[in-house]
Steps between C-alpha positions, in 0.01 A plus 500: 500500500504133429791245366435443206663170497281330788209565250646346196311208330661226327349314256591232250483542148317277309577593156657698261433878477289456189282227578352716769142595373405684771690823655536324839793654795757241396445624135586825618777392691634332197468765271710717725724251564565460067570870532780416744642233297375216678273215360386288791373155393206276548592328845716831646364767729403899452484719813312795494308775741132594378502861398156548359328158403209726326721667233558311115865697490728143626744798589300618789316199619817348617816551586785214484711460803791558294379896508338538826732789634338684223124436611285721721174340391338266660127355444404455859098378405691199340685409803212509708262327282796209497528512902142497486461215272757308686308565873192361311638164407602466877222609698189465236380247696461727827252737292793735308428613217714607219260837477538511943877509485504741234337724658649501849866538281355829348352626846879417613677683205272811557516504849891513537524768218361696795670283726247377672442151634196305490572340825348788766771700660791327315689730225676319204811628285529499160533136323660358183134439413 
């Protein structure tokens, strides 16, 4: 089980609702926010958890912090690709890779759904991610 609220990402929004080409998460996030009632504008801030950043439906690729008590969904590959992404910008030039750190975050994520470490002899618990 993981709290939902140390995963949340905040990002600014840029512009109105309908100058968004693109179905991007913040578009998403805004969309569900108009349902609410709320119309953030260009300068302000959406928060949101990634549900499923592969789906077109805005209602289940996000979910805005505003109804995270209701989620049970979240898109775990995202968060490591972004913990990934982030290691590489630190330690690229030590020889990681983007690809290398993806990897040993998926051996990780399969090995403790068996809870299993991948230090020898050491035996993990189950993680927010």
């Amino acid at each position: 089980e993981c709290d939902q609220e140390d995963i949340l990402i905040k990002n600014s929004v840029s512009r109105d609702i309908s100058e968004y080409k693109v179905n991007t998460l913040v578009k998403s996030a805004l969309l569900q926010l108009r349902k609410e009632g709320v119309e953030p504008e260009p300068g302000q801030s959406v928060r949101y958890v990634v549900c499923n950043e592969k789906t077109r439906n805005p209602w289940k690729r996000v979910c805005i912090a505003e109804n995270i008590e209701n989620n049970s969904t979240i898109d775990v590959d995202f968060y490591l690709r972004q913990i990934a992404q982030y290691a590489e910008s630190i330690l690229i030039p030590f020889g990681f890779t983007l690809e290398r750190f993806y990897d040993m975050l998926q051996k990780i994520k399969h090995r403790e759904a068996y809870n299993v470490s991948i230090l020898p002899g050491i035996r993990t618990h189950q993680t927010c991610i």
